[in-house]
Backbone bond lengths (Angstrom), bond angles and torsions (degrees), N, CA, C in turn:
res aa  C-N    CA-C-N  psi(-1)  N-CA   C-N-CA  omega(-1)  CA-C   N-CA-C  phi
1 X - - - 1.460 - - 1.525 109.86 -
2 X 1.420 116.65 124.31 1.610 128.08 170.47 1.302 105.50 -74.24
3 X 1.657 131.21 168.10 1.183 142.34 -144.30 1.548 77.26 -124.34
4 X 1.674 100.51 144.13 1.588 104.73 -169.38 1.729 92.59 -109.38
5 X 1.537 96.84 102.74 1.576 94.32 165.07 1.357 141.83 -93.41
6 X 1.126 124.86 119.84 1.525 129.47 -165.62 1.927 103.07 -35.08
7 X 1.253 114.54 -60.63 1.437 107.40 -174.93 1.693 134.30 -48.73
8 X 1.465 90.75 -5.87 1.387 97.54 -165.65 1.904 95.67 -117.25
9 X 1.392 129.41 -17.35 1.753 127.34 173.00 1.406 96.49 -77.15
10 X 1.780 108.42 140.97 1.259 111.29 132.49 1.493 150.60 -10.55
11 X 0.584 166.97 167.54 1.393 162.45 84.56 1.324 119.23 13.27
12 X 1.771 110.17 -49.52 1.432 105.25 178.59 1.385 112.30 -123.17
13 X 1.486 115.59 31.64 1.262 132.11 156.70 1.979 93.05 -92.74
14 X 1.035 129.81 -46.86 1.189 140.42 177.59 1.829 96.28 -38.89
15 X 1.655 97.93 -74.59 1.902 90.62 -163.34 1.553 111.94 -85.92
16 X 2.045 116.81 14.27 1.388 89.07 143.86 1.309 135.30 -108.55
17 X 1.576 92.80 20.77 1.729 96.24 171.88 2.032 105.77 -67.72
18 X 1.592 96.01 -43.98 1.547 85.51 -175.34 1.667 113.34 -68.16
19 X 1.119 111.10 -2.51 2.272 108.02 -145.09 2.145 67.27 -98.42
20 X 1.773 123.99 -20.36 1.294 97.23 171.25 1.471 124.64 -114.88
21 X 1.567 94.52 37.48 1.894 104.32 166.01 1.780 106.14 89.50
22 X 1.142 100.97 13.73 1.619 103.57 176.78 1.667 103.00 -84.48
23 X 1.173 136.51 85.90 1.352 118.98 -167.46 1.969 106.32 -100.19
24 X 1.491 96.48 -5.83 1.607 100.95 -173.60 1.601 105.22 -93.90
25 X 1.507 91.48 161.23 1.395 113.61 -175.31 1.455 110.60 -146.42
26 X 1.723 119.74 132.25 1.631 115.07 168.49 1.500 118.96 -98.38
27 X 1.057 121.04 122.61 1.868 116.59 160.90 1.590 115.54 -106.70
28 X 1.842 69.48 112.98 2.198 71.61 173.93 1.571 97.05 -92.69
29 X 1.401 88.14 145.26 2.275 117.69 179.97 1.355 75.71 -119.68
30 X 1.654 107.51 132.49 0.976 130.12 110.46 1.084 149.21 -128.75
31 X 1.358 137.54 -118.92 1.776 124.24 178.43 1.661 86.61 -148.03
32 X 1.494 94.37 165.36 1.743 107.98 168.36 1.959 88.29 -132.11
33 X 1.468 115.99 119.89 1.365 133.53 -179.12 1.174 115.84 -178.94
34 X 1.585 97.55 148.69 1.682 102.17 -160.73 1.807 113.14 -63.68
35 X 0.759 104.89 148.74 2.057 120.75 -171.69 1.548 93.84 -111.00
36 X 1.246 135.01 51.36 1.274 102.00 167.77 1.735 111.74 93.72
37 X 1.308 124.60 171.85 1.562 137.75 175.54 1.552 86.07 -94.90
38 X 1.468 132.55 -12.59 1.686 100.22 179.09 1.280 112.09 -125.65
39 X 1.361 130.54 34.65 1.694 120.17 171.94 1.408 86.95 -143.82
40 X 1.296 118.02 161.98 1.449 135.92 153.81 1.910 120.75 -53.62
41 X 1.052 83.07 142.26 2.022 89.19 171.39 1.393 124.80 -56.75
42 X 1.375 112.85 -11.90 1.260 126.13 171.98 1.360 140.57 -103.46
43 X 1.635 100.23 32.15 1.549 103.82 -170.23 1.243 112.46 -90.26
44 X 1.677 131.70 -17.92 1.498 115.89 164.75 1.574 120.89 -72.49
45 X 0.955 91.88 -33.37 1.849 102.49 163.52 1.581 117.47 -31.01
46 X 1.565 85.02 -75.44 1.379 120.56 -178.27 2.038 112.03 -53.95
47 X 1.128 103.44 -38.01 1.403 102.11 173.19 1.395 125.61 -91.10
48 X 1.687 114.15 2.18 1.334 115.97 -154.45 1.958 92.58 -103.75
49 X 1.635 97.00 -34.55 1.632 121.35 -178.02 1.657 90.07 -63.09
50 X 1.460 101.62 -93.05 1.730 101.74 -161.89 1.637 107.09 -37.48
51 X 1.682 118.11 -19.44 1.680 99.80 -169.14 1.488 94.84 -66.68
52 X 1.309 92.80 -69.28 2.361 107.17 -170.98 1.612 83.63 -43.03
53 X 1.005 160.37 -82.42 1.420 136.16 -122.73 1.631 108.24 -63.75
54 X 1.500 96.07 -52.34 1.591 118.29 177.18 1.832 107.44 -44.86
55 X 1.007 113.42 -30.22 1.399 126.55 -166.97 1.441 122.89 -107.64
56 X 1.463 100.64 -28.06 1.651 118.08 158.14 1.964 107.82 -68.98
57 X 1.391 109.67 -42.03 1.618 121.90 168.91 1.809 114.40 -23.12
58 X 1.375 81.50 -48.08 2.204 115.48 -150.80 1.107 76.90 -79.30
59 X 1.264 131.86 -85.54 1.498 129.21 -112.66 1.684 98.40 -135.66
60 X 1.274 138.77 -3.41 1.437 117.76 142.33 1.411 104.21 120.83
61 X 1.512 112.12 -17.27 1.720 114.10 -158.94 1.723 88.58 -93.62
62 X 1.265 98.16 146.94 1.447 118.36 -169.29 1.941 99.14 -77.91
63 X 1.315 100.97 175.49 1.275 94.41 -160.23 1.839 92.40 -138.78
64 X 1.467 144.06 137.77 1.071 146.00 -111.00 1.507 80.67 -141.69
65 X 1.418 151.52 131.90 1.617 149.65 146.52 1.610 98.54 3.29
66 X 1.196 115.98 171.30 1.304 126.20 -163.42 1.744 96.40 -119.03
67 X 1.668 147.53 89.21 1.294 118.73 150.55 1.107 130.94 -43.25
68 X 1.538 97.68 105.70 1.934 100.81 165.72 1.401 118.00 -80.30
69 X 1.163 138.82 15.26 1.545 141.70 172.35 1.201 114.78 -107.76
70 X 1.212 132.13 127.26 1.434 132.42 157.64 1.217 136.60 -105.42
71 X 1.306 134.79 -144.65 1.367 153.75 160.74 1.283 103.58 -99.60
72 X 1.263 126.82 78.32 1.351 144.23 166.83 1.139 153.89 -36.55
73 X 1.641 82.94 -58.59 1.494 124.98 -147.76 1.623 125.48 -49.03
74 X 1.196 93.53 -28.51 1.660 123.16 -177.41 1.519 97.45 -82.14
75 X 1.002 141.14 19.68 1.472 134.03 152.30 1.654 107.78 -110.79
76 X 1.205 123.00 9.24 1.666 143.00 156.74 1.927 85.33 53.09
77 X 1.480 104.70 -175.17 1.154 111.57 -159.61 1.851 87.89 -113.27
78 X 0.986 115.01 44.09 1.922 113.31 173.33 1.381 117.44 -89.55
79 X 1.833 115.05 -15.14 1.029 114.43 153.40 1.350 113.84 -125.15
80 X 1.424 112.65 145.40 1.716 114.47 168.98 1.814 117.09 -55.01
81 X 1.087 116.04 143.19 1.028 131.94 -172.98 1.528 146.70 115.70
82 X 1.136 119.37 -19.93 1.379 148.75 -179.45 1.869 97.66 -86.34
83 X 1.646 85.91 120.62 1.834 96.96 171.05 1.448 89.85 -140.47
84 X 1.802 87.63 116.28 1.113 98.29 -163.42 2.161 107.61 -107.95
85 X 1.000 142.52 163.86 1.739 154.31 123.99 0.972 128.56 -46.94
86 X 1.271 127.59 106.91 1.672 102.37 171.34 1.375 104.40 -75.85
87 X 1.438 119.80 -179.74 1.365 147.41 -156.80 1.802 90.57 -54.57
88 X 0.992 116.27 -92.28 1.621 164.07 151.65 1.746 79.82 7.45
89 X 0.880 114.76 -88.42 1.897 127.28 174.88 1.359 121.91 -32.52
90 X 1.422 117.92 -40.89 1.620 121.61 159.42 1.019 117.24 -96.29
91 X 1.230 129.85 26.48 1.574 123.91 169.07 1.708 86.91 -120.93
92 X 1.055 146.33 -41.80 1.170 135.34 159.70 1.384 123.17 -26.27
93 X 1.605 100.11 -72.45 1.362 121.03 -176.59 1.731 111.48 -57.38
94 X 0.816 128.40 -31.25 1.389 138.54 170.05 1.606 132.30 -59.57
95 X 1.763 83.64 -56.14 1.482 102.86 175.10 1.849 106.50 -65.55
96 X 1.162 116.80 -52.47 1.581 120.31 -175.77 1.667 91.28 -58.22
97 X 1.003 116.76 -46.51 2.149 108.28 -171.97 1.775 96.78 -51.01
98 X 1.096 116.97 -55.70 1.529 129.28 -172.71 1.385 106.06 -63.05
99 X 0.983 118.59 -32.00 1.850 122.41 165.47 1.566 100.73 -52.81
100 X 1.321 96.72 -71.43 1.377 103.57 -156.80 1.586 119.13 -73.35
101 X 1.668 117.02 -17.23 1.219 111.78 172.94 1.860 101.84 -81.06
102 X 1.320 124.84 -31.18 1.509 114.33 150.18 1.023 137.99 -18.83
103 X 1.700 103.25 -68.34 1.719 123.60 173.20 2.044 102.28 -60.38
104 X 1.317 116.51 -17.99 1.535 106.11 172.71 1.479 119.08 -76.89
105 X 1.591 111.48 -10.26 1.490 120.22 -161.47 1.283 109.33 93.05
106 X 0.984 125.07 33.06 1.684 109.86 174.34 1.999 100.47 -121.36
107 X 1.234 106.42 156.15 1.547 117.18 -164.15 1.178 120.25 -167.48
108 X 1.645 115.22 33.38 1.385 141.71 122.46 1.528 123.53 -108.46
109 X 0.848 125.53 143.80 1.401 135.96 -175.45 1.633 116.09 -165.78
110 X 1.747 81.14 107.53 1.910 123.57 168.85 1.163 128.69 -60.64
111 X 1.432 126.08 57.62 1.769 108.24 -170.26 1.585 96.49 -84.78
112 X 1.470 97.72 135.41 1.716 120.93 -176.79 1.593 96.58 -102.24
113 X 1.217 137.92 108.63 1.116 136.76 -166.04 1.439 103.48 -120.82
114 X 2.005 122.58 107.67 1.088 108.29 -166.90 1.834 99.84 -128.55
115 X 1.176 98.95 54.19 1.966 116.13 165.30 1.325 113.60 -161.24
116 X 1.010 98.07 109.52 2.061 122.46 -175.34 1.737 115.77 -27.94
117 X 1.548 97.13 -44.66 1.917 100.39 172.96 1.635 112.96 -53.64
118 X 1.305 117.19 -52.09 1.276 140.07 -146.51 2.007 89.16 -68.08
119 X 1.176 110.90 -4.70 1.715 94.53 -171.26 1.793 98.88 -74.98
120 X 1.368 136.54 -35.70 1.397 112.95 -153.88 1.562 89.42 -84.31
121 X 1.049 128.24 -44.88 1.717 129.59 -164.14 1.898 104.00 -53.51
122 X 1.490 100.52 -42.22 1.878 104.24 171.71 1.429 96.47 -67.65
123 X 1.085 115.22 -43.32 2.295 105.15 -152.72 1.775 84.17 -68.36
124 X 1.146 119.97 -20.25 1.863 126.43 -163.92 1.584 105.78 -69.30
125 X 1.677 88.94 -63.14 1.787 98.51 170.55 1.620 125.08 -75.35
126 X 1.625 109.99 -24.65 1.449 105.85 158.14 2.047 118.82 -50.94
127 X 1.401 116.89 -27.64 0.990 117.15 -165.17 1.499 117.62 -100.99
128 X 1.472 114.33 -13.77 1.302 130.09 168.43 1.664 112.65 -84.78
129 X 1.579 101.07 -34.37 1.789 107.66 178.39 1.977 107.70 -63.22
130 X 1.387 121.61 -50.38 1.073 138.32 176.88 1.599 114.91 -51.79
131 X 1.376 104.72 -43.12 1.321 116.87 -160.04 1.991 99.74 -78.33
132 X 1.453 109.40 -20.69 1.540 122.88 -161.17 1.691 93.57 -91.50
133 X 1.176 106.23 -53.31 1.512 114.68 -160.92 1.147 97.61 -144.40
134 X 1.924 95.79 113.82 1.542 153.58 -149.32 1.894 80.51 -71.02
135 X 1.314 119.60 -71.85 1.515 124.14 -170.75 1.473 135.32 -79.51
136 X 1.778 97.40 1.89 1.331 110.80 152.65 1.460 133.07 -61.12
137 X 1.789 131.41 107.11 1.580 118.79 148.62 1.449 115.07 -89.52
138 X 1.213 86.31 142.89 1.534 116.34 176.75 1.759 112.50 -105.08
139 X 1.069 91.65 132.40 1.842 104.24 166.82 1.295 129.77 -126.98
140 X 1.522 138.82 119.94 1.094 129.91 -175.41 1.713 105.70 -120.61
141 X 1.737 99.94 119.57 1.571 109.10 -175.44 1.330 95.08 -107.48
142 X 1.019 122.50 145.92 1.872 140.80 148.52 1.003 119.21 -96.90
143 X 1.746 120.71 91.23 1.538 119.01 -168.29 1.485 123.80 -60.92
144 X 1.425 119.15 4.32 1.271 135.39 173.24 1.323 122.23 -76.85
145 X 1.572 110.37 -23.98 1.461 137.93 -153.56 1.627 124.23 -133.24
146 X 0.951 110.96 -14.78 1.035 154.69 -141.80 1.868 95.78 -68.66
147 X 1.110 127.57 -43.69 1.412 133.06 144.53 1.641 111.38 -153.91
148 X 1.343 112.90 -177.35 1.309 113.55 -140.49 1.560 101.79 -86.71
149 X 1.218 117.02 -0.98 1.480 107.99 -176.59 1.647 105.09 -87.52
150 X 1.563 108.37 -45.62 1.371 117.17 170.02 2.025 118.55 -56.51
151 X 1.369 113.40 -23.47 0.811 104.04 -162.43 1.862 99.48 -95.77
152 X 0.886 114.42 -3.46 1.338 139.47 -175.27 1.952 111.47 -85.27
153 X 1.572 86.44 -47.41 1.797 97.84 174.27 1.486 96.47 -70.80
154 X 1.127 130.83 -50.30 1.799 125.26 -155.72 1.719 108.18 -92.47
155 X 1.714 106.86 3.33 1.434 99.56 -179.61 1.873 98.21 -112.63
156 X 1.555 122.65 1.52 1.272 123.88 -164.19 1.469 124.17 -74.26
157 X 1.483 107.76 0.37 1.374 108.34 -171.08 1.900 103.82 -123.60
158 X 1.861 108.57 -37.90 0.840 105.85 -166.69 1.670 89.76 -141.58
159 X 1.373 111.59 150.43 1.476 104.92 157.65 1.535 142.82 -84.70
160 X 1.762 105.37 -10.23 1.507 143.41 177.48 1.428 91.61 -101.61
161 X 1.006 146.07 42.08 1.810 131.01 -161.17 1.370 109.20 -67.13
162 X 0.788 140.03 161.93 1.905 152.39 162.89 1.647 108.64 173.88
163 X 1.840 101.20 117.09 1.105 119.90 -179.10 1.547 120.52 42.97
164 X 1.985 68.61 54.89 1.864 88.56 177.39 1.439 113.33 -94.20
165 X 1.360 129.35 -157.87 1.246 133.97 159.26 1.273 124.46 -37.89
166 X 1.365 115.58 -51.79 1.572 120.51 178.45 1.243 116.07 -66.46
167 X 1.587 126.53 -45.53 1.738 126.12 175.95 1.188 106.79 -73.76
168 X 1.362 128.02 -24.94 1.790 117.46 -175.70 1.807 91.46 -80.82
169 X 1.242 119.26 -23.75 1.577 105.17 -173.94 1.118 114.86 -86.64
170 X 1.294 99.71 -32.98 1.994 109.13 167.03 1.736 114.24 -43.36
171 X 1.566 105.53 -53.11 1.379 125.12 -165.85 1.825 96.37 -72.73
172 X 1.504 120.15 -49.76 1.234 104.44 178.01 1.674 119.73 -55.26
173 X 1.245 117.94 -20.38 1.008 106.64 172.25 1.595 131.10 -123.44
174 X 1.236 122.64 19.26 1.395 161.19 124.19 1.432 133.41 -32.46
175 X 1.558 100.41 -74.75 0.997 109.07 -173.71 1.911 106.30 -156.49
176 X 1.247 99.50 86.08 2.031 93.57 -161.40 1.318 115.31 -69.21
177 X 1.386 109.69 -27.72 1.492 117.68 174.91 1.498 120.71 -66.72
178 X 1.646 96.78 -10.01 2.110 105.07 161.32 1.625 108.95 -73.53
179 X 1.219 132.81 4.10 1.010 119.44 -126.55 1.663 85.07 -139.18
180 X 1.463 107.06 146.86 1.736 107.62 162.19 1.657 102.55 -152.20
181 X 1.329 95.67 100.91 1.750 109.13 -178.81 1.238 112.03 -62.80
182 X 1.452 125.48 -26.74 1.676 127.23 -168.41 1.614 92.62 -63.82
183 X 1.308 125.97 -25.04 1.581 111.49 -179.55 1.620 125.08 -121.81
184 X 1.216 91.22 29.13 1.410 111.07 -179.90 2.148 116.39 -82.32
185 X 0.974 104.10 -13.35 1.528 105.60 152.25 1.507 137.21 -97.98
186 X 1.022 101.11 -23.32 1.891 127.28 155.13 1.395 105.57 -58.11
187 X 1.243 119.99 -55.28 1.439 133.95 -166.34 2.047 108.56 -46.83
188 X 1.572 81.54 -49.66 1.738 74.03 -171.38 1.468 118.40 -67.29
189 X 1.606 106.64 155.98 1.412 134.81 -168.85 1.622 99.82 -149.71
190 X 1.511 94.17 128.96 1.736 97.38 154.91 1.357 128.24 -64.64
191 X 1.519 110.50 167.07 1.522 102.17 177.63 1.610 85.04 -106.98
192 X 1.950 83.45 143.01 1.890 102.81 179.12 1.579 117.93 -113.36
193 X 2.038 98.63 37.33 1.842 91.79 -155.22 1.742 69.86 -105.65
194 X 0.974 134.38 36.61 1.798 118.69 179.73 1.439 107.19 -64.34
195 X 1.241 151.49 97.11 1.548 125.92 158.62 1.602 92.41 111.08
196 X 1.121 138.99 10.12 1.509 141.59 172.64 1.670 110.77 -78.60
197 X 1.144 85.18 123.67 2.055 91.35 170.96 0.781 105.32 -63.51
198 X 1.565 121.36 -56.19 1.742 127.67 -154.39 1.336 104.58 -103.25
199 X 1.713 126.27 150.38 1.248 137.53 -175.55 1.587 88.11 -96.85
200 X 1.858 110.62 108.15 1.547 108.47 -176.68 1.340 103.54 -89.02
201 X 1.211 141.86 -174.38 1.515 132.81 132.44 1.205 156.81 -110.03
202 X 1.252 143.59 156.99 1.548 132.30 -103.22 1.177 90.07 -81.04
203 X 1.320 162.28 15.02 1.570 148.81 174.91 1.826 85.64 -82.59
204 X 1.338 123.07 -48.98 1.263 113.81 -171.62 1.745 118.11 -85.69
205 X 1.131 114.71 -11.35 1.142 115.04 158.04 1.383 142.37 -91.43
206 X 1.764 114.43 2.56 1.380 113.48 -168.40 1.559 89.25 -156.90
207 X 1.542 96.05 161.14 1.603 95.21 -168.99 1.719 91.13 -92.72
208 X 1.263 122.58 -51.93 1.293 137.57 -177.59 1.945 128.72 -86.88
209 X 1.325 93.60 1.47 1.504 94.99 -155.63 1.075 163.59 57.27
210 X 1.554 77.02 15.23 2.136 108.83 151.22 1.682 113.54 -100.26
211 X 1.803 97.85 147.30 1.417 83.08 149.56 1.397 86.74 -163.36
212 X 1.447 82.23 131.69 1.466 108.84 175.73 2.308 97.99 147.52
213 X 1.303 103.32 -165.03 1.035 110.86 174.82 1.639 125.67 -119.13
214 X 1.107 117.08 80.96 1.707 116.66 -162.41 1.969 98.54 -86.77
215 X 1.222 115.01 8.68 1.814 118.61 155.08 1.467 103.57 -57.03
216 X 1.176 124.95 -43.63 1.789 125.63 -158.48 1.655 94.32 -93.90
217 X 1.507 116.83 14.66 1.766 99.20 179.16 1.695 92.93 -90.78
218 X 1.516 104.63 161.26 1.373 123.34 159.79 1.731 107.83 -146.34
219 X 1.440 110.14 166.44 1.453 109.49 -169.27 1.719 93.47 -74.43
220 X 1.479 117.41 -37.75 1.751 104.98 178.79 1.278 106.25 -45.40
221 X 1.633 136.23 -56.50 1.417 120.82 -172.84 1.300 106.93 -45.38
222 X 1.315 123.46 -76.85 1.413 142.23 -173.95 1.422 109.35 -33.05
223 X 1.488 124.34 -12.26 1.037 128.92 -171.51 1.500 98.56 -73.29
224 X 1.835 78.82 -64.21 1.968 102.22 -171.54 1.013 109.17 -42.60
225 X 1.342 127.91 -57.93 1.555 152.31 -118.15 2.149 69.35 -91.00
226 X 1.199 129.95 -86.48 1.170 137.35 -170.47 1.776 115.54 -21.87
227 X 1.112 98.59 -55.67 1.447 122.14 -169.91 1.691 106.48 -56.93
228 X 1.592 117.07 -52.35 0.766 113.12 154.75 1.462 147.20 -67.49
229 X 1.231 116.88 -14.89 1.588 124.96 160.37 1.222 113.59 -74.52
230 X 1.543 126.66 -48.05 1.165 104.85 158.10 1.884 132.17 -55.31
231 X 1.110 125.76 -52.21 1.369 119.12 170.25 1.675 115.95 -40.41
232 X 1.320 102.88 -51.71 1.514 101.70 174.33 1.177 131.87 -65.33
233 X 1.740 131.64 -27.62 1.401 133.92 151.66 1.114 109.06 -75.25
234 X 1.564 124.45 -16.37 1.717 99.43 167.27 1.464 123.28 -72.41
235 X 1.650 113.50 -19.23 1.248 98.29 -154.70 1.884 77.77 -103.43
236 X 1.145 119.61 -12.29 1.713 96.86 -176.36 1.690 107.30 -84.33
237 X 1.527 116.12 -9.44 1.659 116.04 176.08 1.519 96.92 -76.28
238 X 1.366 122.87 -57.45 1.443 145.54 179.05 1.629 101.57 -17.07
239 X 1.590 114.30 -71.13 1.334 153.31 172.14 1.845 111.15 -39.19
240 X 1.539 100.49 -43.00 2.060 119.49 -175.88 1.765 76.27 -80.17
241 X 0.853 142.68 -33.31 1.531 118.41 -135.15 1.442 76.64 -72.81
242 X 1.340 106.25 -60.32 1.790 107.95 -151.84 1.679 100.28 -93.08
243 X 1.155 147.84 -2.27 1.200 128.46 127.30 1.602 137.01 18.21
244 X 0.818 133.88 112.50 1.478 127.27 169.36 1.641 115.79 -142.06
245 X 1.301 133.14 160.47 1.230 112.49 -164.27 1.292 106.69 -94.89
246 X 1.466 124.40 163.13 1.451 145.33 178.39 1.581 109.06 -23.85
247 X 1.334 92.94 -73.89 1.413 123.88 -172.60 1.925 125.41 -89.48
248 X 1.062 139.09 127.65 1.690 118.88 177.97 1.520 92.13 -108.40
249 X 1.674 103.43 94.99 1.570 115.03 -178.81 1.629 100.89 -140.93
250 X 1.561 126.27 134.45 1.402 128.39 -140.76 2.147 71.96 -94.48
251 X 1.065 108.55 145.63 1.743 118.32 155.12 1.402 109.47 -60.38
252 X 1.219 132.17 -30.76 1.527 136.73 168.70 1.690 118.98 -81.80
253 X 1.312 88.47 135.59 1.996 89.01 176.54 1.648 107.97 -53.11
């Protein structure tokens, strides 16, 4: 089974997904920002697409364009590459997508969120989407986090990670042509946020704009590491489908 992507149905391939009880929908967010001297700028992108497609495959729920822009900003402009959102701009942009996949009939909604900044600007528009429309659920996943085995692979090298071991292994086996191994032992940097009050950003925390160690990636991890994110967002979308809330109490007096 292929992953049913919204950009590519009709209009009225669109309203008979709902007229046959499909009421869910996934949006992968990600970011376009530099990874380091050895992956491409596009690896949250890139991991946020292949996850929802892989997972749209499984379980049937259509899958929404991919945002490649994020909440950035915190990777500062010290290296070229990073096009970044401010806060304010993706909670906009989000919230109007969630309008409008509403206005299609749909009344679940999957944000797959696969870049660490991007969580308060979604939890922002998760709370404005809910607050508008009484029969809207909202979900916010962090494919980094996503359950404890995954969150365990992407925290093993660094606790600040970016275009660590786990995303360069993801990408080797993802997408290899993101990828340039000749500088993948150069690449590593410790993380220096140990014992920090303030959340600085990465120009002051990394010499290169890694941290973590992407020397210890291979495409076998990236294999694993994959396999299991998909199983695990399949079975927690699987889980939203049939969902219903606690209580049947209107948000309005």
């Amino acid at each position: 089974m292929s992953a049913t992507q919204w950009h590519r149905l009709t209009w009225e391939e669109i309203r008979a997904l709902c007229e046959r009880g499909m009421d869910g929908v996934i949006l992968p967010v990600g970011a376009t920002e530099q990874h380091g001297p050895h992956l491409g700028c596009g690896v949250d992108a890139e991991i946020a697409q292949q996850l929802c497609d892989a997972v749209s495959a499984r379980t049937g729920v259509p899958v929404l364009p991919t945002l490649p822009y994020g909440c950035s900003i915190g990777h500062s402009q010290h290296w070229p590459g990073t096009l970044a959102l401010q806060p304010k701009t993706l909670i906009d942009v989000v919230k109007q997508i969630g309008d409008w996949a509403y206005a299609s009939g749909f009344r679940r909604l999957f944000m797959i969120n696969s870049h660490v900044t991007n969580l308060a600007p979604l939890r922002c528009a998760l709370e404005m989407l809910r607050a508008e429309h009484d029969d809207l659920k909202v979900a916010l996943i962090n494919t980094g986090t996503l359950s404890e085995r995954v969150r365990a692979r992407h925290f093993e090298d660094a606790d600040d990670w970016h275009a660590n071991e786990a995303e360069t292994s993801l990408m080797l086996a993802m997408a290899e042509d993101m990828t340039r191994p000749a500088r993948f032992i150069e690449a590593d940097d410790p993380d220096r946020t140990d014992g920090c009050v303030f959340a600085h950003p990465v120009n002051r925390t990394s010499l290169n704009g890694v941290t973590g160690k992407p020397s210890l990636a291979s495409r076998a991890k990236g294999e694993e590491l994959f396999g299991w994110m998909v199983d695990d967002l399949a079975d927690v979308v699987a889980r939203g489908m049939k969902e219903m809330p606690p209580l049947d109490q209107s948000y309005f007096i």
